[in-house]
DOMI-704583 format. One line per 8 residues: their letters; for each residue y, z, x of C-alpha. Coordinates in Angstrom, 1 decimal. Layout:
% DOMI-704583
A) Y/Z/X | ...
This chain:
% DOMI-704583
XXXXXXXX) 120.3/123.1/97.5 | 119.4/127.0/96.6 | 117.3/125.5/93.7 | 114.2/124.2/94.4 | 114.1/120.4/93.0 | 111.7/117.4/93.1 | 112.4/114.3/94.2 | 109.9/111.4/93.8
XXXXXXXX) 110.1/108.6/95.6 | 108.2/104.7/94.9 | 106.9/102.9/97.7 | 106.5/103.3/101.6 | 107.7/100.1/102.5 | 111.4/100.1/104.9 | 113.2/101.6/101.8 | 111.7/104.6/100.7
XXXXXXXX) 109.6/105.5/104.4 | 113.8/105.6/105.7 | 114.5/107.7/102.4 | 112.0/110.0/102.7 | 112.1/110.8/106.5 | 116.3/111.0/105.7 | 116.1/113.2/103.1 | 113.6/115.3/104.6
XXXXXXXX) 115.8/116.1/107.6 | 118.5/116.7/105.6 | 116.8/119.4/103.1 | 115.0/120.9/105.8 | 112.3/122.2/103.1 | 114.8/122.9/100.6 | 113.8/119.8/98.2 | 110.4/119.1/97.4
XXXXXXXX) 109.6/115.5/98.3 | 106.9/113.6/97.3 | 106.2/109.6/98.2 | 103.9/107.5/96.4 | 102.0/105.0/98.1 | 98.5/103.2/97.6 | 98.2/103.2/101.8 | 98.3/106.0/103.5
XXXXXXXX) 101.2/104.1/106.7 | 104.2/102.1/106.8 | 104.0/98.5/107.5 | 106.1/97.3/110.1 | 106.3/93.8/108.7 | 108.2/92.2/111.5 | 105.5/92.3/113.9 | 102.1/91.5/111.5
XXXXXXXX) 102.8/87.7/112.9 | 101.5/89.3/116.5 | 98.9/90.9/114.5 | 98.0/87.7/113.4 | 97.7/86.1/117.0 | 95.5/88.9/118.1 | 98.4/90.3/120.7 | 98.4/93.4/118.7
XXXXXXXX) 95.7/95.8/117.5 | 96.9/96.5/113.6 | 97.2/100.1/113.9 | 100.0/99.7/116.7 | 102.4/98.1/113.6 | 100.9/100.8/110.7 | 103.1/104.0/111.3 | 101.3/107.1/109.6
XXXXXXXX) 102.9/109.1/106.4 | 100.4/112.1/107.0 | 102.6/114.7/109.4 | 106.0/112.2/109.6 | 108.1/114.7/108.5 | 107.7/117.9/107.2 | 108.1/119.1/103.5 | 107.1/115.5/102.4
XXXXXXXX) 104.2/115.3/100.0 | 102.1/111.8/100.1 | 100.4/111.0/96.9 | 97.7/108.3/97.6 | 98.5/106.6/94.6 | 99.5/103.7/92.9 | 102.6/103.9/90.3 | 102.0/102.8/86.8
XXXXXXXX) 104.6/103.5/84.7 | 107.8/105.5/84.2 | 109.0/107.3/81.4 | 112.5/107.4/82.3 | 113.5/109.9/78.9 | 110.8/112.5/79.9 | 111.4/111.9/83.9 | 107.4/111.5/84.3
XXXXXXXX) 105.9/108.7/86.8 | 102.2/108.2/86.0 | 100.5/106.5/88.6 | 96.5/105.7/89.3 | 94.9/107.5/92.6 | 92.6/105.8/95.1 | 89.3/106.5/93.1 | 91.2/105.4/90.2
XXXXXXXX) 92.2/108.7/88.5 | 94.9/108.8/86.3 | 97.9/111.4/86.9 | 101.6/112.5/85.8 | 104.4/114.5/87.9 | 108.1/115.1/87.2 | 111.0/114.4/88.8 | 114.5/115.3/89.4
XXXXXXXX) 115.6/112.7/91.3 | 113.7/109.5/91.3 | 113.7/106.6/93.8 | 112.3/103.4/92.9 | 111.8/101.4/96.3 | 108.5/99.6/95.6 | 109.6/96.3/97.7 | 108.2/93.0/97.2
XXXXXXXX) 105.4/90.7/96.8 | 104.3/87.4/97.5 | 106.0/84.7/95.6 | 104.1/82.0/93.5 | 105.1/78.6/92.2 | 103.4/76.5/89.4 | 102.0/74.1/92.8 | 98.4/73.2/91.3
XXXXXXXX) 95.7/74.8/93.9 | 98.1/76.9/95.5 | 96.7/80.1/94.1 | 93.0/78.8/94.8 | 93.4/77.4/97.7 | 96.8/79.1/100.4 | 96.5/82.5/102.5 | 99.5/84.8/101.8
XXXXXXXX) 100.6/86.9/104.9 | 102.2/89.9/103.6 | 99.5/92.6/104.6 | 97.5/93.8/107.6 | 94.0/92.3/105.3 | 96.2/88.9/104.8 | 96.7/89.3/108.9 | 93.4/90.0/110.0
XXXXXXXX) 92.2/86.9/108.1 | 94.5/84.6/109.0 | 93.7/85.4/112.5 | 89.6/85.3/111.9 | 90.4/81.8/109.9 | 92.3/80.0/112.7 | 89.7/81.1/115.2 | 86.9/80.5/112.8
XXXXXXXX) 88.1/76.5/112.3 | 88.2/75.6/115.7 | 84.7/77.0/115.9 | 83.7/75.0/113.0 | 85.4/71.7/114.4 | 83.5/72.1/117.9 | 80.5/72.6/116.1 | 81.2/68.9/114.3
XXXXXXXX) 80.3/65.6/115.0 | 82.8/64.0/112.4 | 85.9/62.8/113.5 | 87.5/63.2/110.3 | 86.3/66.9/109.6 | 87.2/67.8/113.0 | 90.9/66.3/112.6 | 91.1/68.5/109.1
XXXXXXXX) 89.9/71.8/110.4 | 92.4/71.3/113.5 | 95.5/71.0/111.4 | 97.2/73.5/109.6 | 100.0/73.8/107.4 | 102.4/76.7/106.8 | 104.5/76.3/103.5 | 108.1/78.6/103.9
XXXXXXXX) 110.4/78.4/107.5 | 112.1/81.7/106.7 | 111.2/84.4/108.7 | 107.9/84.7/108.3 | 106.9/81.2/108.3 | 108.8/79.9/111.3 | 107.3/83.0/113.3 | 103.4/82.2/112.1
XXXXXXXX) 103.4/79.0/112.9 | 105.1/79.6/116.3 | 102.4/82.4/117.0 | 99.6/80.8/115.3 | 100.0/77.6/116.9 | 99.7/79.2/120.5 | 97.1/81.4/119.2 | 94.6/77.6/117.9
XXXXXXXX) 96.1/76.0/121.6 | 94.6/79.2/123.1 | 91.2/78.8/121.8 | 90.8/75.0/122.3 | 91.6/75.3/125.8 | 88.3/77.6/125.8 | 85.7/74.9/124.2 | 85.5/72.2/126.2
XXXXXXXX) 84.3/69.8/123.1 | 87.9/70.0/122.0 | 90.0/69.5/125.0 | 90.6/65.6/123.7 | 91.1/67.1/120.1 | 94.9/67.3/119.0 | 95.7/70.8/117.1 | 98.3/69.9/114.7
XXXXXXXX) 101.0/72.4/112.7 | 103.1/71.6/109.9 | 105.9/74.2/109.5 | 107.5/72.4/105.8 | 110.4/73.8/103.4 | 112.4/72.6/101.0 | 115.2/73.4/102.5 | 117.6/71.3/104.7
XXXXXXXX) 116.7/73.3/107.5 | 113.8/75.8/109.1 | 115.6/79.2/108.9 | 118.0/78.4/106.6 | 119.4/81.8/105.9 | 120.2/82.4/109.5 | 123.2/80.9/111.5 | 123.2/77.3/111.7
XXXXXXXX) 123.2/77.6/115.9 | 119.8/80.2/115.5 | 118.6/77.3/113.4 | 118.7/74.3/115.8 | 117.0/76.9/119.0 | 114.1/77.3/117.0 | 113.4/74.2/115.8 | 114.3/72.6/119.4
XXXXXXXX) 111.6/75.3/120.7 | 108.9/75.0/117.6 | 109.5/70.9/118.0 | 109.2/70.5/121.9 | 105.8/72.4/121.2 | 104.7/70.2/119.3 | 105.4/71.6/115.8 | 105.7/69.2/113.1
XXXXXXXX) 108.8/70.7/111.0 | 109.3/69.2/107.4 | 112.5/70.0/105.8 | 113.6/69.2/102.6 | 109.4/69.0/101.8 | 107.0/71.2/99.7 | 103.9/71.0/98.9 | 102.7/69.1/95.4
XXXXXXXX) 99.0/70.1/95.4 | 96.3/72.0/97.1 | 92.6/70.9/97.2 | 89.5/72.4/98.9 | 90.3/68.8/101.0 | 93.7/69.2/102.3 | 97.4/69.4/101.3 | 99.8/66.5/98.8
XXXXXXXX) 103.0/67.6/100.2 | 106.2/66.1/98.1 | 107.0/63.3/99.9 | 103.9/61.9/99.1 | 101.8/62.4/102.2 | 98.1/63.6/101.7 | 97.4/65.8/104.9 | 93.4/66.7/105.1
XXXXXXXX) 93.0/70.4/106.7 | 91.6/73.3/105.7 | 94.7/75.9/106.1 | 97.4/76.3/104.0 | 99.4/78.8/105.2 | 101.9/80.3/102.3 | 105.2/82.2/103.4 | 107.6/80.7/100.8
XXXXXXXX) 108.4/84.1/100.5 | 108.7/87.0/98.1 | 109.8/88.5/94.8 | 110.4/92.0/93.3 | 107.5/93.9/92.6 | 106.7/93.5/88.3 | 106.5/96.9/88.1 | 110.5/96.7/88.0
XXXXXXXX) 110.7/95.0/85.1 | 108.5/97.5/83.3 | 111.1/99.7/83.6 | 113.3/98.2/80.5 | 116.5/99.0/82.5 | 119.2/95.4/83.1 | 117.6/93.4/86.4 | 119.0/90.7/88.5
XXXXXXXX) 116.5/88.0/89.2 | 114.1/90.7/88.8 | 115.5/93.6/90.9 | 116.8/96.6/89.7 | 120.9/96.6/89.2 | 122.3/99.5/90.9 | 125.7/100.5/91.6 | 127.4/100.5/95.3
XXXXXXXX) 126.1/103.9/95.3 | 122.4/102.6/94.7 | 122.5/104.8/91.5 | 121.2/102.8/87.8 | 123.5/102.6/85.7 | 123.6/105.2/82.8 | 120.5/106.9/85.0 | 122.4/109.1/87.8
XXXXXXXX) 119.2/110.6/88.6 | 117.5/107.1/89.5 | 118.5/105.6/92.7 | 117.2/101.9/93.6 | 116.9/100.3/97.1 | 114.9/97.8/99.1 | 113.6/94.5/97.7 | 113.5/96.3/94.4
XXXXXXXX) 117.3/96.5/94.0 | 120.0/94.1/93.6 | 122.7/96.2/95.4 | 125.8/94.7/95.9 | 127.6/93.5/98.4 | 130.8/94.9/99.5 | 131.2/92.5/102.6 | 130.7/89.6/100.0
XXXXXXXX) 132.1/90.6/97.0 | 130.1/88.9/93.7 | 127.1/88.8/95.8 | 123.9/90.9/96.0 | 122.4/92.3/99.5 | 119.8/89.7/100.8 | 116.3/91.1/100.1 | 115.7/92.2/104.4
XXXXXXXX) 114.3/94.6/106.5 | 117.6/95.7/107.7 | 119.5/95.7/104.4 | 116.3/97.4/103.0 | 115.9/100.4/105.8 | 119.5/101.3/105.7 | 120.0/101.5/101.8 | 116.7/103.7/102.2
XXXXXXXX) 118.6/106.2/104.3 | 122.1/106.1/102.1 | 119.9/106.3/99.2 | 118.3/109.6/100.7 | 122.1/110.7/102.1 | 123.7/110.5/98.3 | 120.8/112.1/96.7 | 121.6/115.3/99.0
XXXXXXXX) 125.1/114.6/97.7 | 123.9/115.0/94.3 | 122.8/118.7/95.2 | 126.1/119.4/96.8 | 125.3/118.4/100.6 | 127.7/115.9/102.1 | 130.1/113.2/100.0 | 128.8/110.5/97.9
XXXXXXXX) 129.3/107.2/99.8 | 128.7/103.5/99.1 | 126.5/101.5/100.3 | 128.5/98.7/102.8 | 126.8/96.9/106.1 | 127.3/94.1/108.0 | 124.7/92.4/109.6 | 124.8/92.5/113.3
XXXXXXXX) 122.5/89.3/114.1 | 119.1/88.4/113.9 | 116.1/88.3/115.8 | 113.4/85.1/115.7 | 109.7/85.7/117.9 | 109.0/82.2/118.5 | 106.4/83.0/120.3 | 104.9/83.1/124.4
XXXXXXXX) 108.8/83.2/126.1 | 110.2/81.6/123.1 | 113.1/83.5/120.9 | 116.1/83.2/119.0 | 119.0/85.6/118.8 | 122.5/86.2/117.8 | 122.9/90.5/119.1 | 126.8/90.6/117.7
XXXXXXXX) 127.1/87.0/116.8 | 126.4/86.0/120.2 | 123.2/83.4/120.3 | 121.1/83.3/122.4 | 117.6/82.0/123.1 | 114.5/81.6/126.0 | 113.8/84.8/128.1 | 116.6/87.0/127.2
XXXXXXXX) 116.8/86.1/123.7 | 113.1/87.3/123.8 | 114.0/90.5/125.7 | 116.5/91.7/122.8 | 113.9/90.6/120.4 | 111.5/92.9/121.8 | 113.4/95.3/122.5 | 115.2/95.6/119.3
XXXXXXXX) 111.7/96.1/117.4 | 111.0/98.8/119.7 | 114.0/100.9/119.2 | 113.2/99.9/115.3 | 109.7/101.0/115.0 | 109.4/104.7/114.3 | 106.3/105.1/116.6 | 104.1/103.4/118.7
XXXXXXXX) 106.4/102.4/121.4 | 104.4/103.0/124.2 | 101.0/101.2/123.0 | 103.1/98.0/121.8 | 104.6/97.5/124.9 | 101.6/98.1/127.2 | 100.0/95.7/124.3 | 103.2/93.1/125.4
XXXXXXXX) 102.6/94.3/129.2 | 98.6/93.3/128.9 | 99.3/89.9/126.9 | 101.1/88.7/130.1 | 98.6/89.8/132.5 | 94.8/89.1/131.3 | 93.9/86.2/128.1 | 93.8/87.7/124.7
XXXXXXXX) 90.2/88.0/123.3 | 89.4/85.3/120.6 | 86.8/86.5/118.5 | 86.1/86.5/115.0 | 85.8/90.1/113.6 | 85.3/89.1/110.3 | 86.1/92.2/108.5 | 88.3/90.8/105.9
XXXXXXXX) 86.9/87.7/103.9 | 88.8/85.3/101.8 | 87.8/87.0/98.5 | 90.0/90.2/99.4 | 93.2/88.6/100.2 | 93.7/85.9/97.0 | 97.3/85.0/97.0 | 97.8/86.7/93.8
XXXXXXXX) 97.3/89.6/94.8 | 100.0/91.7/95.6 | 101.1/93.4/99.2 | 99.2/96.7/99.8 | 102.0/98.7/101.7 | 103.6/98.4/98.3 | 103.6/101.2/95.6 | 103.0/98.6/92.5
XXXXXXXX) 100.3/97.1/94.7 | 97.2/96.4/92.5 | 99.3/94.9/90.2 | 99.4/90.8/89.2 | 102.4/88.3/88.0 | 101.9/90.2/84.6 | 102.4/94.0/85.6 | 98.9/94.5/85.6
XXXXXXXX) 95.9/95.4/87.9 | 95.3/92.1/89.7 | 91.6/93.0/90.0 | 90.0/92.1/87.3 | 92.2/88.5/86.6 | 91.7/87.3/90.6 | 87.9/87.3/90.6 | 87.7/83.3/89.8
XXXXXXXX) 91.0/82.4/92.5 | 89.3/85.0/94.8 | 85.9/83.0/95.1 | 87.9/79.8/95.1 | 89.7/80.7/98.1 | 86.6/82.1/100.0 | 85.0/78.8/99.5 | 87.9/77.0/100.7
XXX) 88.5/79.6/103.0 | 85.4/81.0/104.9 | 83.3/77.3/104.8
């Protein structure tokens, strides 16, 4: 590493915050390393559902770039386009300057975004949840319909604004409704109009069951938990069509409400496919090296990658947190390779379980294949995304400590309003993040979904 080279690197998100803080440690100064990213933190996804119920303040779960490691160079910026012959990225600043730098060494780790289906209204009329903005809304919207529903004297309007419906039981899904049905319990315990007035979640998914992509055991705890609650769980159910009055789902039923909550989940950021180099199902086919193909000098990790799997062979690495931080920090550990430091090593993990919030004392876990569930399942839970989360240890758990001891506030801040969050519109912590189903800015093409979900939204 005597020569000074550059190494670029596409996204903050799990992937390329673990590569840069990786490869800055292991260069010690002797690489220059710059990150593009239109935010200036890393998301720690896992917990935004928290962020949601108003458990955690949103800066607790936004790590800083600024000062992480030294030697790194953050570029506020979004990436536009790379000319892989010349080894040029040109990207777009935050006052929407246009700019070029060169690379040696490029990785492209610019994650996911939310997923859309040809559902009529779903665009118009559904609340993503991939973003601190998507978070803060959700949480003002939930608080701002029971509001609305004391404040009615019509049965019907009141039944409507107390039901919501969350579209997805992955991850995401199965933990929002868990948190966000406590959260709507929470504040119609507080109004004394609605103590009479049944809240009512729909968690619904196609599949044949709610977390289908965890172990069948993980599977039955949480919707045993979600169910005893009172969850409503639809499997092998979608939704058909969205209107400003309520939710078709597929079986035929017409639900009135006023939330449609979408976590069906994600897909790789377009700007892969602007790269003209061979994808898989939109992500970027690397090599078990996380190397492109006939590109030695462009590594590939994260959602943006279809990596393969060694522990499955003919299979691709599910698109994770944990697949996604650890190819971030091999990816980093074989570009030092590439300069002569350490061996060149594929990429090969096995998951070692999973971890489900469900909410209050309710969790599911399998730490080693073990499941587990109730107190200590929530124990590992917690404690796992503490020892995962690079900072804010202290002020999460005194955040966890203060949830049990005194009621959570239930305000409305209303700093984010439905016409900055349309689903369209792609997940800031993202480096392609301004940009829409076509590859382009999303700004200018989401004004008319935008006002359609305010309405919908905000009335």
């Amino acid at each position: 590493m005597a020569q000074r080279q550059r190494v670029v690197v596409i996204g903050g998100g799990f992937a390329g915050f673990t590569a840069v803080r990786t490869l800055s440690r292991i260069a010690k100064g002797a690489i220059e390393i710059v990150l593009i990213n239109p935010n200036d933190y890393f998301l720690y996804l896992p917990l935004l559902p928290e962020v949601a119920a108003g458990i955690l303040d949103p800066r607790k779960v936004a790590v800083p770039l600024a000062g992480e490691r030294p030697g790194v160079r953050h570029l506020l910026a979004t990436a536009d386009t790379v000319d892989i012959e010349a080894r040029r990225v040109k990207c777009t600043d935050a006052e929407g300057n246009h700019r070029e730098l060169g690379y040696d060494r490029l990785v492209i780790a610019v994650g996911s975004v939310n997923k859309l289906l040809p559902v009529p209204g779903v665009a118009e009329y559904a609340h993503g949840f991939r973003s601190i903005a998507e978070a803060l809304y959700l949480r003002d919207h939930l608080i701002r319909q029971i509001e609305l529903a004391d404040a009615s004297d019509d049965p019907e309007e009141r039944r409507a604004r107390c039901t919501f419906v969350v579209v997805g039981a992955g991850y995401t899904g199965t933990e929002v409704a868990a948190q966000g049905q406590l959260l709507t319990l929470d504040i119609r315990g507080r109004r004394s109009g609605l103590r009479d007035q049944p809240v009512r979640w729909i968690l619904a998914d196609i599949a044949p069951r709610i977390l289908p992509e965890l172990d069948e055991r993980l599977s039955r705890t949480a919707h045993r938990t979600l169910s005893e609650r009172g969850v409503e769980i639809r499997t092998g159910t979608s939704v058909a069509e969205a209107t400003a009055e309520g939710v078709k789902l597929s079986d035929g039923e017409f639900v009135p409400t006023r939330s449609l909550i979408w976590c069906v989940g994600v897909r790789p950021d377009p700007m892969v496919e602007s790269l003209g180099l061979p994808t898989e199902k939109g992500r970027l086919l690397v090599d078990e090296y996380l190397r492109v193909p006939g590109h030695p000098e462009i590594f590939a990790c994260g959602d943006a990658a279809a990596v393969p799997d060694l522990t499955r062979p003919g299979h691709y690495t599910a698109m994770t947190a944990q697949h996604a931080g650890r190819q971030g920090r091999r990816a980093a550990r074989n570009i030092a390779a590439s300069y002569g430091h350490g061996r060149l090593l594929p990429y090969k993990h096995s998951d070692l379980g999973f971890v489900v919030d469900l909410g209050g004392t309710g969790a599911a876990a399998n730490p080693l294949g073990v499941p587990l569930s109730g107190v200590l399942a929530k124990a590992i839970t917690r404690g796992y995304h503490l020892l995962s989360i690079p900072r804010n240890r202290a002020r999460i758990a005194g955040s966890w400590l203060l949830d049990l001891l005194v009621p959570r506030q239930t305000v409305q801040l209303d700093v984010v309003r439905g016409q900055a969050v349309p689903l369209g519109h792609s997940a800031p912590e993202t480096a392609g993040a301004s940009r829409g189903p076509d590859g382009k800015s999303s700004k200018k093409g989401s004004s008319r979904k935008a006002k359609a979900a305010s309405k919908a939204g905000d009335s």
